[in-house]
C-alpha positions in Angstrom: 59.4 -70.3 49.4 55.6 -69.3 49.6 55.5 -67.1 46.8 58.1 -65.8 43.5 57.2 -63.7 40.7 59.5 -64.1 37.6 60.2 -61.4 35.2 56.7 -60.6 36.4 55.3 -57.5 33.9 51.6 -56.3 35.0 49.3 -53.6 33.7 46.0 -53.0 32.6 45.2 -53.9 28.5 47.9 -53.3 26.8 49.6 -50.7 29.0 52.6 -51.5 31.5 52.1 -50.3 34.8 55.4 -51.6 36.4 57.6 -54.5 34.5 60.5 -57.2 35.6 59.5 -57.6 38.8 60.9 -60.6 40.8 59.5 -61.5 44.3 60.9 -64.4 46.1 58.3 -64.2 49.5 59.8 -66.6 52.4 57.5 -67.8 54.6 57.6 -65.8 58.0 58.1 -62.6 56.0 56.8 -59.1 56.3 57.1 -57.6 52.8 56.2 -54.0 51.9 56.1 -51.8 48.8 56.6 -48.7 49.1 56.0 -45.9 46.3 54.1 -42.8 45.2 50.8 -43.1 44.3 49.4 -44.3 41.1 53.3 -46.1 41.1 51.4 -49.5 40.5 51.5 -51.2 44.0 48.1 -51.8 44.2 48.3 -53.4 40.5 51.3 -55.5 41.3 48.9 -56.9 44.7 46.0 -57.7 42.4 48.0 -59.5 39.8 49.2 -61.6 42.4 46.1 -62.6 44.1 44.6 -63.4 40.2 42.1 -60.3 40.3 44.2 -59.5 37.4 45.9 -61.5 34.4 50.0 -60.5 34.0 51.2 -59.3 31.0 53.7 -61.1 31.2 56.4 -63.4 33.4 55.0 -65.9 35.7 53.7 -66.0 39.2 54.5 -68.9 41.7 52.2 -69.8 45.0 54.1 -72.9 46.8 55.8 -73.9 43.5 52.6 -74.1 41.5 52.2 -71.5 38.6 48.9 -69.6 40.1 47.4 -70.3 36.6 47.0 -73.8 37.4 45.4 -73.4 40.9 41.6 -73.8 41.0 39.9 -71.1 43.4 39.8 -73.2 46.4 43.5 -73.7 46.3 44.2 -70.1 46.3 41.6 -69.2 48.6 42.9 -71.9 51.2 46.3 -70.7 50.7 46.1 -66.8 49.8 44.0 -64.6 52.0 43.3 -60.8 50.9 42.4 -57.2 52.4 41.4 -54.8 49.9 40.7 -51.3 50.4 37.8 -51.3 48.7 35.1 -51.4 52.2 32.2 -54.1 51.7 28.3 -53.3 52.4 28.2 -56.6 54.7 24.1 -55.4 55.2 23.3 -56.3 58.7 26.0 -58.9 59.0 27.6 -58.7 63.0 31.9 -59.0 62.8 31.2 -62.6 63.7 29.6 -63.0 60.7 32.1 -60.9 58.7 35.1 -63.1 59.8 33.0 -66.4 59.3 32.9 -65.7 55.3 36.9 -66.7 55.7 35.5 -70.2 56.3 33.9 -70.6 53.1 36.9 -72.8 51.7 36.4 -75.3 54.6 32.3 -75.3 55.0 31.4 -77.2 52.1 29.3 -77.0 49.3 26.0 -76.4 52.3 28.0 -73.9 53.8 27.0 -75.1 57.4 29.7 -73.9 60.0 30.8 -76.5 62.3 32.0 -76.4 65.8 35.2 -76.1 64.5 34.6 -72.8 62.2 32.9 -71.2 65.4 36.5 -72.1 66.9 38.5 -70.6 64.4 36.8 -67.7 63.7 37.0 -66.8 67.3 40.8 -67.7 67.6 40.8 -65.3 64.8 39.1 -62.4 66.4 41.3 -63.0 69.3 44.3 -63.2 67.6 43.4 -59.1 66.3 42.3 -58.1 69.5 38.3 -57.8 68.6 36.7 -60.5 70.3 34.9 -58.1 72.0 33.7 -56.7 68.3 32.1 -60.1 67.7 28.3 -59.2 68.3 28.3 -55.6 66.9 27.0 -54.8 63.5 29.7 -54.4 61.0 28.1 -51.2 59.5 28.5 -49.4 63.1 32.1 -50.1 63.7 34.7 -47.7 63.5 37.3 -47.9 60.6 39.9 -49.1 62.9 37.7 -52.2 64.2 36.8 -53.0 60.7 40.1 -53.3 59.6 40.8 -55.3 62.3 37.5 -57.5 61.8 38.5 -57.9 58.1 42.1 -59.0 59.6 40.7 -61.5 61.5 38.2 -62.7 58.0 41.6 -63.3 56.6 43.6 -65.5 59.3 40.0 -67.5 59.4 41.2 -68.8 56.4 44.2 -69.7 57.4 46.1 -69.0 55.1 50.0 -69.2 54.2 49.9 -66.2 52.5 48.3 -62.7 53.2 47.9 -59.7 51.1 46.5 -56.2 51.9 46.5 -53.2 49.7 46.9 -50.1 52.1 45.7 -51.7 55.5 46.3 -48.5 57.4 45.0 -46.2 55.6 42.0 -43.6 57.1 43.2 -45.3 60.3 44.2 -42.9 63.5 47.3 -43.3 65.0 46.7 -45.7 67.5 45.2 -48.4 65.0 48.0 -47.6 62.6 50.4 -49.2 65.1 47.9 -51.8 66.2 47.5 -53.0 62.8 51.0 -53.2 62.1 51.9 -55.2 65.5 49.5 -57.5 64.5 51.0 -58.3 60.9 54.4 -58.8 62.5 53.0 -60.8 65.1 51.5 -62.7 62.2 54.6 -63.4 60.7 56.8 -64.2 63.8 54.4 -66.6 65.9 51.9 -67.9 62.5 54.8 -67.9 59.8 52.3 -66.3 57.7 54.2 -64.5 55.1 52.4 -60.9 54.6 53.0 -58.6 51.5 51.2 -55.2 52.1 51.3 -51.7 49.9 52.0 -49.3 52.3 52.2 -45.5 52.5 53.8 -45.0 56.4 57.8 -45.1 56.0 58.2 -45.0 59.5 56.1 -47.8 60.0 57.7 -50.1 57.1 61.0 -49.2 58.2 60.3 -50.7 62.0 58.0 -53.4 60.9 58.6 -55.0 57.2 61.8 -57.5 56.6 61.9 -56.6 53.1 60.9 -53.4 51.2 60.1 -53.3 47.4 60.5 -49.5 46.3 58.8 -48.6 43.1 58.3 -45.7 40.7 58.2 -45.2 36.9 57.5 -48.5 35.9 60.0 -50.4 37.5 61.6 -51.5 40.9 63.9 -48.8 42.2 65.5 -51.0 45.1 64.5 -54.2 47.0 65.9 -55.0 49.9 65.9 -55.2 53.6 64.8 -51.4 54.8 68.1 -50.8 57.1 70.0 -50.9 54.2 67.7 -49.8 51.4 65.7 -46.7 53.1 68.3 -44.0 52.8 67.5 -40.2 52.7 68.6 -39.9 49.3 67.1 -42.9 48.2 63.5 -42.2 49.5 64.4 -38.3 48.1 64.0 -40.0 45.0 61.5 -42.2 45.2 58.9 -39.6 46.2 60.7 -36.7 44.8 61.0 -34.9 48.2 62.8 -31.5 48.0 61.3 -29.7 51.2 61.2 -32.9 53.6 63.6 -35.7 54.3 63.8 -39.1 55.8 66.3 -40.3 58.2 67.1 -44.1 58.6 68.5 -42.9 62.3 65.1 -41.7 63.1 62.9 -43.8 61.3 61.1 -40.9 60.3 60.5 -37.7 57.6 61.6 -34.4 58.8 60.3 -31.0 57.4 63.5 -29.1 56.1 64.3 -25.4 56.9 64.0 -22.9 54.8 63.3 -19.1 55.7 64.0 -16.4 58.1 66.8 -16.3 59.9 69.2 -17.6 60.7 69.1 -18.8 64.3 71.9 -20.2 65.9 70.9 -22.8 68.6 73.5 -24.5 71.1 72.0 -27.9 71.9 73.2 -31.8 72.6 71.4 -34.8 74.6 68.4 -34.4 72.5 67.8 -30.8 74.2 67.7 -29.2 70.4 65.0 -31.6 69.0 62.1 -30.0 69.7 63.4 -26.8 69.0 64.2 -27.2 65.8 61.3 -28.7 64.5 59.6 -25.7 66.2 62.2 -23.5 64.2 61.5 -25.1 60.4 57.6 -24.9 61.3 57.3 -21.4 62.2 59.9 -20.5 58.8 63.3 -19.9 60.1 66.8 -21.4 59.1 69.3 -23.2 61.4 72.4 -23.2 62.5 73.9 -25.5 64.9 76.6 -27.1 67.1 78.9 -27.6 68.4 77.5 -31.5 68.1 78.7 -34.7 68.7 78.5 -36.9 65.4 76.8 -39.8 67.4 74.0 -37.4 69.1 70.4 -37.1 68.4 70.6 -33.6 68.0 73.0 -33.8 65.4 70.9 -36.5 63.2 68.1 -34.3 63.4 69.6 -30.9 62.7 70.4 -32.6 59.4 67.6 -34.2 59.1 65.6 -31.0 59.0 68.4 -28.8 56.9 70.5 -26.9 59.3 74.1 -25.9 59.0 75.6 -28.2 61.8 79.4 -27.8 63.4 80.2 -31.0 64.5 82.6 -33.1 66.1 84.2 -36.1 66.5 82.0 -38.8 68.8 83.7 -38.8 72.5 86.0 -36.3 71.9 86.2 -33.0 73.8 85.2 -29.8 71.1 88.2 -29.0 69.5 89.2 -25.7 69.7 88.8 -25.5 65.6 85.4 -26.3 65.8 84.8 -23.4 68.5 86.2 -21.3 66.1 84.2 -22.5 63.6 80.4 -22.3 64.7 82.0 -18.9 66.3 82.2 -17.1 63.1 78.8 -19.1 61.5 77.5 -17.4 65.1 78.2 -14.0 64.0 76.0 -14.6 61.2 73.2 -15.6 63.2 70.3 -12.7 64.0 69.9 -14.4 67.4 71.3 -17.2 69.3 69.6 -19.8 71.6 70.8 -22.2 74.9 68.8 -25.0 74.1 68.9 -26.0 78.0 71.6 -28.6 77.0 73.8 -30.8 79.5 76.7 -29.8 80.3 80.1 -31.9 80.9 83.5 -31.7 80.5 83.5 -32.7 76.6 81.1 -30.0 75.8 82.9 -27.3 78.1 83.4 -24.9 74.8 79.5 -24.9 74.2 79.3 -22.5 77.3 82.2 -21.0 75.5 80.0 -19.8 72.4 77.3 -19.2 74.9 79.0 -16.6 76.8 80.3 -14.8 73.7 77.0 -14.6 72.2 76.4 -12.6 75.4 79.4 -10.5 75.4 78.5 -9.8 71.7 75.3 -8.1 72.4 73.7 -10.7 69.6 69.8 -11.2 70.8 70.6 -14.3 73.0 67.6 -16.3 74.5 67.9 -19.5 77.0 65.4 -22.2 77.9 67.6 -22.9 80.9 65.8 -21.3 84.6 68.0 -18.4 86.4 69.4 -19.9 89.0 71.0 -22.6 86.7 71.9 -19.9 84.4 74.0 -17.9 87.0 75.4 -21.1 88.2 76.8 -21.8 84.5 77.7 -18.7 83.6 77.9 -16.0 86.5 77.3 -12.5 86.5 77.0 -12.5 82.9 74.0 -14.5 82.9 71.6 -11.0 83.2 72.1 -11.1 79.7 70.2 -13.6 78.8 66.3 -13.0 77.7 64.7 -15.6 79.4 61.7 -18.2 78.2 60.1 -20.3 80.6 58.8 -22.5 77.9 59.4 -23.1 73.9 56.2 -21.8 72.4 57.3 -18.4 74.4 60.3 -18.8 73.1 59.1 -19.0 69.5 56.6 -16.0 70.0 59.2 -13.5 71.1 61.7 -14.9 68.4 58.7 -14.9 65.6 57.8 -11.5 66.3 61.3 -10.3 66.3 62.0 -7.7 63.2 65.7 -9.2 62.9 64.6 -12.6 62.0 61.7 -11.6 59.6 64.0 -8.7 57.3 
């Protein structure tokens, strides 16, 4: 075990920011804590690393009570990322990532062959080699993350913490960060504990999650098992968004005009209803197999969903179901979904939307259309793409009353 808190209570004076909290950090491990802020993950990081004295409980590095360790121990051992950004001057990256050395360069502070080494095993190891000759001051936030990545693995240390490391990061760094830390932890054994704000990204990348709020640990665990929608509901008291351990992901919830019905499957429906809950409208859904993607993210984002049994052909009580929620509908929409013999009834619902006279709209092109469902198919109103689709449907006076 690299690191354990006992009964670990930390806080600022006399005030208790979050109490009881007991890490036990293997080595190899990707931790993450997850919470809203001002929660006290940040707090709990700088107790840790000594930046601030625990009101209580004890902390372990290796065994050893951290309040025994002189500061070259812990910095040989502990390496940390703050998000705090440094004024290096006119310090180059190189230079940046050759302050990690200072626990090995001695009291002159004279790099050897062997710091120049390390330092650029470092760089390489993040992917900025390339960074090593540009002034600090002129690199982008994603390379000086990365730069101060590779400051910290010039240490080499067991342990590495980072308050936020992908914050005011784009996309692309976000990730790159991330594959990094894990690649840390699986080929190093560096043990990494990071606050982090991207559920997504802690659910595909940490082996543990810590979830806090109100001054205590709300779960602890690994994130398959502890990031559940109503679990992360709670944790950052969502109401108009929810997370889905199936996706990996937060979905906006629908809630407005409406409602549309859409028939979907095969992941034809997941664009459009996220298209749907943007623009304001409600949902209605199915019929959906219980092991489709369509069907995780129609609940996901709110919508009514008829659903059925996985591998089974749509009974004819769930036809009759989404057949009456269909005649509450103020339009219905053909998705463009694949058709086979389990989902036969979906063309079903399709052509008595169109025998109805309800507003019914495909994605699907003509010919196809005729081919599924004849003559009637001159029913349809036809889209050739969905942001058509959802500028007819947005200005359509049924939806919006």
């Amino acid at each position: 075990m690299i690191l354990n808190t006992k009964n670990l209570r930390v806080g600022y004076g006399k005030k208790t920011v979050v109490a009881d909290i007991n890490i036990e950090a293997m080595k190899g491990q990707f931790i993450g804590l997850l919470g809203p802020n001002g929660s006290g993950k940040s707090t709990i990081l700088k107790t840790i690393v000594r930046m601030l004295v625990p009101l209580g409980g004890e902390i372990y590095l290796n065994g050893h009570n951290i309040s025994s360790l002189s500061n070259l121990e812990m910095a040989r051992t502990t390496a940390v990322v703050l998000t705090e950004s440094i004024s290096p001057g006119l310090l180059a990256a190189y230079d940046v990532v050759m302050l990690g050395r200072h626990p090995y360069t001695g009291f002159i502070g004279k790099p050897t062959e062997e710091d120049n080494r390390k330092v650029f095993e470092a760089l390489k190891m993040v992917n900025a080699a390339d960074l090593a000759h540009r002034y600090f001051g002129e690199l982008s936030d994603g390379e000086k993350q990365k730069t101060m990545l590779a400051r910290a693995l010039a240490q080499e240390p067991q342990l590495i913490v980072l308050d936020e490391p992908t914050s005011h990061l784009d996309a692309r760094h976000r990730i790159e960060v991330m594959l990094i830390l894990r690649q840390l932890t699986q080929k190093k054994g560096v043990t990494v504990i990071a606050s982090l704000h991207d559920i997504d990204l802690a659910m595909k990348a940490c082996d543990i999650v810590i979830l806090i709020k109100d001054e205590r640990i709300l779960a602890c665990g690994a994130p398959e098992d502890v990031l559940e929608e109503s679990t992360v509901a709670d944790l950052y008291n969502m109401d108009k968004a929810a997370f889905s351990s199936y996706l990996g992901g937060v979905e906006l919830r629908s809630n407005g005009h409406g409602p549309v019905y859409v028939v979907a499957g095969s992941g034809s429906g997941a664009r459009l209803y996220r298209s749907l809950v943007k623009h304001g409208f409600s949902i209605i859904t199915g019929v959906l197999p219980e092991n489709d993607i369509d069907y995780y993210i129609a609940r996901a984002v709110g919508a009514t969903v008829v659903s059925e049994k996985p591998y089974n052909e749509i009974s004819s009580d769930a036809c009759s179901q989404a057949q009456k929620l269909m005649s509450d509908a103020k339009l219905v929409v053909d998705a463009d979904f694949p058709v086979g013999s389990a989902n036969r009834r979906n063309i079903d619902l399709m052509r008595h939307a169109l025998e109805s006279g309800q507003g019914t709209y495909t994605l699907r092109g003509r010919d196809e259309a005729v081919k599924i469902y004849g003559d009637i198919a001159s029913r349809f109103i036809y889209c050739q793409s969905l942001s058509q689709l959802m500028d007819v449907i947005s200005k359509s006076e049924n939806l919006i009353t």
